[in-house]
N, C-alpha and C positions, 0 to 999 in steps of 0.2 A: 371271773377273770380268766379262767383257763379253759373256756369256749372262744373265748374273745382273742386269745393267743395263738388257738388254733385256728381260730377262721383266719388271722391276718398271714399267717405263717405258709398256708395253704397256697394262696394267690400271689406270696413272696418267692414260693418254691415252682408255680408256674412259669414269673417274668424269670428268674434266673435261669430257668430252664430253656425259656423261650431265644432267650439272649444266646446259650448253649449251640442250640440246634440252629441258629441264624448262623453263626460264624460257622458253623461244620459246613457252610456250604459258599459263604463269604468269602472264606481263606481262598480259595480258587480263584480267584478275580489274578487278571494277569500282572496287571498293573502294582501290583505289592513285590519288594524286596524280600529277603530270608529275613533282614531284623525285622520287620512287620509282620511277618506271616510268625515268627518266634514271638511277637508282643500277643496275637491272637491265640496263640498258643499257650499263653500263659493264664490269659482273661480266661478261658476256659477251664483252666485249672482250678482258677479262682471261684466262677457259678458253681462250678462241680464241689466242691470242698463248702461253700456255702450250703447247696442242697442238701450235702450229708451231713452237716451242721444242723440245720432246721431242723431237718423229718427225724433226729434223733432227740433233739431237745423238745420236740414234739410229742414223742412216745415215751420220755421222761416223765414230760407235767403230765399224762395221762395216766401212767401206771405207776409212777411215782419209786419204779425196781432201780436204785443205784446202779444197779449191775449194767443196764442196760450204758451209762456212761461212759465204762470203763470198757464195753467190748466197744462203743462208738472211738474213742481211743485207740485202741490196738487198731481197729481199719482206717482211722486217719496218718498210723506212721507205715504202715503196707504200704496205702495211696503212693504217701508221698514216698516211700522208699522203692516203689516198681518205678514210679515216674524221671526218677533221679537216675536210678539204676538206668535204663532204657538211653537219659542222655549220655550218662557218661562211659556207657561200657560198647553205647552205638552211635557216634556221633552223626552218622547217617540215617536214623533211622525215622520212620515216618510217625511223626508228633500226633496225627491227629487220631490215626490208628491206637496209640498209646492212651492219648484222651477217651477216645470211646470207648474204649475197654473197661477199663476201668470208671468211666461215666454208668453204664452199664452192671458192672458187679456193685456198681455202690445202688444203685437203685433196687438190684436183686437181693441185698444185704437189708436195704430199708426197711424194705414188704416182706420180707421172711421174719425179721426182727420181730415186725407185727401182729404176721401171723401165726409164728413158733420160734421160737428165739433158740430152741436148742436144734431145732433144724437150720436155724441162723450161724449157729454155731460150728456145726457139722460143714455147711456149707464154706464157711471162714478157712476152716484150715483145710480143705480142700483146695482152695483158691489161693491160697499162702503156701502151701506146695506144688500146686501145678505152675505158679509163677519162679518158684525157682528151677525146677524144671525146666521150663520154657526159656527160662533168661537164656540156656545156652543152645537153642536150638538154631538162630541167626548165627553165631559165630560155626556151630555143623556144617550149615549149608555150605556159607562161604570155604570151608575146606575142605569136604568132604565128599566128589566127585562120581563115585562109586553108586551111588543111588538111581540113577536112572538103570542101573546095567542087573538090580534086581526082582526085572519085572515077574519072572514068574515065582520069587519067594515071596513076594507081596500077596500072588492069587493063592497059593497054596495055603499061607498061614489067615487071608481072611476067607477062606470056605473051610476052613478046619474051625474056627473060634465059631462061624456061624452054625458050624453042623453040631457042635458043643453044645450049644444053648439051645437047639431045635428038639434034640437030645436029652439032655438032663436041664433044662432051662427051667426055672420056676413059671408058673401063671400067674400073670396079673392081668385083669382085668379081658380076658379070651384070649391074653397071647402069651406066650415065652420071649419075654425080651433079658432078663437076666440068668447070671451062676453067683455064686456065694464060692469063695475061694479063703478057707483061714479066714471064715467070719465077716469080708470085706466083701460087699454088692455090687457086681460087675454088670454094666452092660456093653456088650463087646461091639455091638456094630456099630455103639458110638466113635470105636477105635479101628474096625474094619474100615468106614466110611473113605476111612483118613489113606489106608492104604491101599484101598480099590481105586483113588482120584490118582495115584503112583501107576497102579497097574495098568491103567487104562494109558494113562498120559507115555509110559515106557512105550506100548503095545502103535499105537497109533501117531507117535513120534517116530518112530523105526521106519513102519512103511504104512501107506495107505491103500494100497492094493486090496482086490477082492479078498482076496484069500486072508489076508490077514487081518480085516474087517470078520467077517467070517469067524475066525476062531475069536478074536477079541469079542464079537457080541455072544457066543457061545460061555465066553467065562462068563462075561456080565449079567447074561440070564440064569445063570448057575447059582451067582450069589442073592440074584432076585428070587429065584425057584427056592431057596431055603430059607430064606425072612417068609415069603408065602407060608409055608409050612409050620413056620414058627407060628406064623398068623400076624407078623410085624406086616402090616401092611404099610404103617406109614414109614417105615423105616424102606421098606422094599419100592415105595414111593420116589423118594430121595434118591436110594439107587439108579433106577432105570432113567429118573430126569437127568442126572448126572450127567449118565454115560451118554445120555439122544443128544445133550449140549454139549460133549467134549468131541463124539462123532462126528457130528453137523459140521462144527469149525476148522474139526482137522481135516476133513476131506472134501467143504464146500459142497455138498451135493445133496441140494432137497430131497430126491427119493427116499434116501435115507430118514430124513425127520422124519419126512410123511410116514412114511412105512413104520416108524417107529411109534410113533402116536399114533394108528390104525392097529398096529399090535398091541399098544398099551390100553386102547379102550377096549377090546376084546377081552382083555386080564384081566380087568377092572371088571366087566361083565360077567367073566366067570367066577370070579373072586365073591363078586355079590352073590352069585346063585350057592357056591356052596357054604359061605361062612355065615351062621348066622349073626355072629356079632357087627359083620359087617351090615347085614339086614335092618338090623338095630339103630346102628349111626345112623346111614341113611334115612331112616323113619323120622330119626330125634331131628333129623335137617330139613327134612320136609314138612313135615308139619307138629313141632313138639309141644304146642299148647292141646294138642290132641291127646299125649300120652306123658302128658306132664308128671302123672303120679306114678310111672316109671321110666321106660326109655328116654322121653325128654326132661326128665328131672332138672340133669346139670346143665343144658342146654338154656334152660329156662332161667336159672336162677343166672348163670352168666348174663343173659342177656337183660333180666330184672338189675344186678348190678350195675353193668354201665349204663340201664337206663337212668337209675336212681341217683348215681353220682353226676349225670350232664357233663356242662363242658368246666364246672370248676371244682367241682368232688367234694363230697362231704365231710371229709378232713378226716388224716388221719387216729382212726383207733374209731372212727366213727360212725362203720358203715358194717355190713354181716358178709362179709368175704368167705366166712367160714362155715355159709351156708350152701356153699358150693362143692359140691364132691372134688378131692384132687387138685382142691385147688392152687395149694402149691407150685405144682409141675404142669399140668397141662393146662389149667386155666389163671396162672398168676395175670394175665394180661387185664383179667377182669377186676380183678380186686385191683389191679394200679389206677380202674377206670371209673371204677367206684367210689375211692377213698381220695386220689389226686386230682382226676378232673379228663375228660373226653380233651383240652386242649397240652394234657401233661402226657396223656395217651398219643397223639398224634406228635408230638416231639417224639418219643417215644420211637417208634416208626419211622420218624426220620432220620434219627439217629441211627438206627438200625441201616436203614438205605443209606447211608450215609459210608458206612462201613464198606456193605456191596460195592458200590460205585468205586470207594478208593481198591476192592478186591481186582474187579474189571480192567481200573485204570492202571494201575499197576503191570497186569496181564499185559495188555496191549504195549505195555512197553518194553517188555521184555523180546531182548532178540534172541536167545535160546528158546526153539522151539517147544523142548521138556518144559522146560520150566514155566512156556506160556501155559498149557497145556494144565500146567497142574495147580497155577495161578485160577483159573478159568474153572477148574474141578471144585476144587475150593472153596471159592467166591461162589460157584452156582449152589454148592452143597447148603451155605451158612445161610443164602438168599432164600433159598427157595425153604428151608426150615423154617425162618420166621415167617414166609407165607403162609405155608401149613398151617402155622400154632394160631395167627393170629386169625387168618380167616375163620379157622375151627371154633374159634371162641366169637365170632359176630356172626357167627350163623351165614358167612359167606360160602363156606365149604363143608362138607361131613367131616367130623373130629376123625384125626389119623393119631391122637394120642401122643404129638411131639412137642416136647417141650420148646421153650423159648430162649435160644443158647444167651446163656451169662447170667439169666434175671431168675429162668425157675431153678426148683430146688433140683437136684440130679450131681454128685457127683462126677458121675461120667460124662454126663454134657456139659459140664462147666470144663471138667480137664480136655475134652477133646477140642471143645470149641477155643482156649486157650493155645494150645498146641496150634489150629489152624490160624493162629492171629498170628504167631511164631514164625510160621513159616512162610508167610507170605510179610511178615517184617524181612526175612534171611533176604528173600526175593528182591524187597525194596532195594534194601543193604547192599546186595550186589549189585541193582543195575546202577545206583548211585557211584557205587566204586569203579565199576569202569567207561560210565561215564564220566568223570571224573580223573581217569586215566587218558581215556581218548584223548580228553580235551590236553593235557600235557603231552601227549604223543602229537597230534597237531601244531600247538605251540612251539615245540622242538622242532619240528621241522620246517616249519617258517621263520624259525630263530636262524637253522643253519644254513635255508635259501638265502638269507637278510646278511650273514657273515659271508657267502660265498660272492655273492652280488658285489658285496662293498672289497673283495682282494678283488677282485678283476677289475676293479673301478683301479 
């Protein structure tokens, strides 16, 4: 009976999903009002609270731990208490963003429940304080003015936190990505990220000129040149994509890209020749059933997972996720691919893109230059992360070791990836406010053309 629970539960948790990621892209049709795009908005609420209803009653009848109910609980009045919170403290604020967010921590909450429930737990109140946190970072934006005018305390204190960890950084796995501060595991450039996408967007909002191109790409190699050393390569990745896309936009001029990616495959080139770890990856990508009984180990066994689960997974608690090195953090993609299904993985992904597009879209509507600028930094950062993560785990790319912001396990990539959902909520928030103003300041004055017209009559 409790195969039979699980098999139905599994293909229950795909259609609700699939219903999910259909409306994340539905709601856009122009043709819909605000009560109908808030009716979609709620349907979504409802798959999602379904899904984490299932895949927890799920991992109940399998392991048979009470406990496991009672933390399924605590993250059903979070849900609903971020969700709530979000209408009634922004009444502007963008719904579907809210949805995926949280669509997203509940499926990272799932799969970690699964596969360590006290890193499930760890994970929970991390995400239960970065959300209060965050709650007030929309209402900063909107008052708080002064932020574009500290561009150069933004470079200072993210090349000092990176030179910290270059420094005294622990190793993991060939590189220095963390510090340990009063017992609490920090990784900093998940928080640098956040204020290099300020420094750059300060730096290249001011002016576009040579010269201040020039030192701008000066700092930006600066913070790339110390992830290098660190040996963060995937993290020094992300940087340099960043800055080539905040570049590109703010001053229109191919050379630049080109030049930029003609420099970056060169780094890349040199990168391979001195690091051996970097050696390594590439090996595991090229051909890892060669070297399966080391360097390609994890490579392998990720790619034996999602083969094994197909397109509708083996159900959860049902499959050997834990035969994967890491697989918490850098390879959770695989265990979802495994255990939920190759078609609950591609939701998955779209959801994910789903996010980007509303980062972008958002951007492009912003008439403050900064703030497009840093909309755009952003939005390319969270983007081009899940490409990292996920192509590393299908063998489409050399693993760069980054996680998959909101689903793997990581502390610091949940809080930072949090903060950037924050902030490009404020962004929302504001162009809806004076949008919103316009339109009464227009109003008014066709009100008093309309009164002026009718005394002369």
């Amino acid at each position: 009976m409790s195969s039979i629970f699980c098999e139905v539960s599994k293909y229950l948790m795909i259609i609700l999903f699939a219903l999910y990621t259909f409306e994340c892209f539905f709601v856009f049709r122009k043709k819909y009002n605000k009560e109908q795009r808030e009716n979609i908005f709620r349907r979504q609420n409802i798959w999602m609270l379904l899904i984490h209803l299932d895949g927890y009653l799920v991992l109940l009848d399998q392991t048979e731990n009470w406990g496991i109910l009672l933390f399924y609980g605590v993250q059903l009045i979070f849900f609903i208490s971020v969700i709530i919170s979000y209408r009634l403290l922004y009444e502007k604020s963008a719904q579907l963003l809210v949805n995926n967010m949280c669509m997203l921590m509940a499926i990272g909450f799932l799969i970690l429940t699964r596969l360590s429930i006290e890193q499930a737990f760890k994970q929970f109140a991390i995400a239960v304080a970065a959300m209060i946190f965050a709650l007030g970072i929309p209402f900063c934006i909107k008052k708080i003015r002064f932020i574009r005018k500290m561009t150069w305390v933004y470079a200072v204190i993210g090349l000092l936190a990176l030179s910290a960890v270059a420094v005294m950084g622990a190793v993991s796995y060939g590189a220095k990505l963390s510090v340990t501060i009063a017992g609490i595991t920090l990784q900093p450039s998940e928080f640098v990220k956040i204020i290099f996408v300020f420094f750059v967007a300060g730096m290249l909002h001011k002016s576009t000129e040579f010269k201040q191109v020039v030192i701008t790409t000066v700092v930006a190699a600066a913070h790339v040149i110390v992830l290098v050393l660190s040996r963060d390569l995937g993290g020094a990745l992300i940087f340099f994509t960043v800055y080539l896309v905040m570049l590109y936009v703010a001053t229109a001029k191919p050379v630049y890209f080109l030049g930029g990616l003609a420099g970056g495959s060169l780094a890349a080139l040199v990168a391979y020749r001195l690091f051996s770890h970097v050696q390594v990856r590439v090996l595991a990508w090229q051909d890892p059933l060669s070297v399966i009984d080391n360097e390609g180990y994890q490579i392998c066994q990720s790619l034996f997972a999602i083969g094994t689960g197909g397109w509708f997974g083996v159900g959860l608690n049902q499959g050997m996720p834990e035969k994967i090195p890491v697989v918490e953090q850098d390879f959770v993609f695989s265990a979802i691919s495994e255990e939920l299904g190759g078609i609950f993985a591609l939701c998955l992904i779209m959801v994910c893109m789903s996010c980007f597009l509303m980062f972008l879209n958002i951007a492009m509507q912003l008439k403050d230059g900064f703030y497009k600028l840093v909309a755009l930094g952003l939005g390319t950062t969270y983007g081009f992360q899940v490409f990292l993560t996920i192509g590393g785990v299908i063998k489409f790319i050399p693993s760069t070791g980054v996680t998959l912001p909101l689903v793997s396990y990581g502390g610091s990539s949940l809080l930072s990836t949090v903060i950037i959902f924050a902030i490009i909520q404020g962004f929302y928030i504001l162009k809806e406010s004076e949008g919103k103003l316009n339109e009464k300041r227009k109003t008014g004055k066709r009100t008093g053309v309309t009164q002026k017209t009718g005394n002369l009559r």
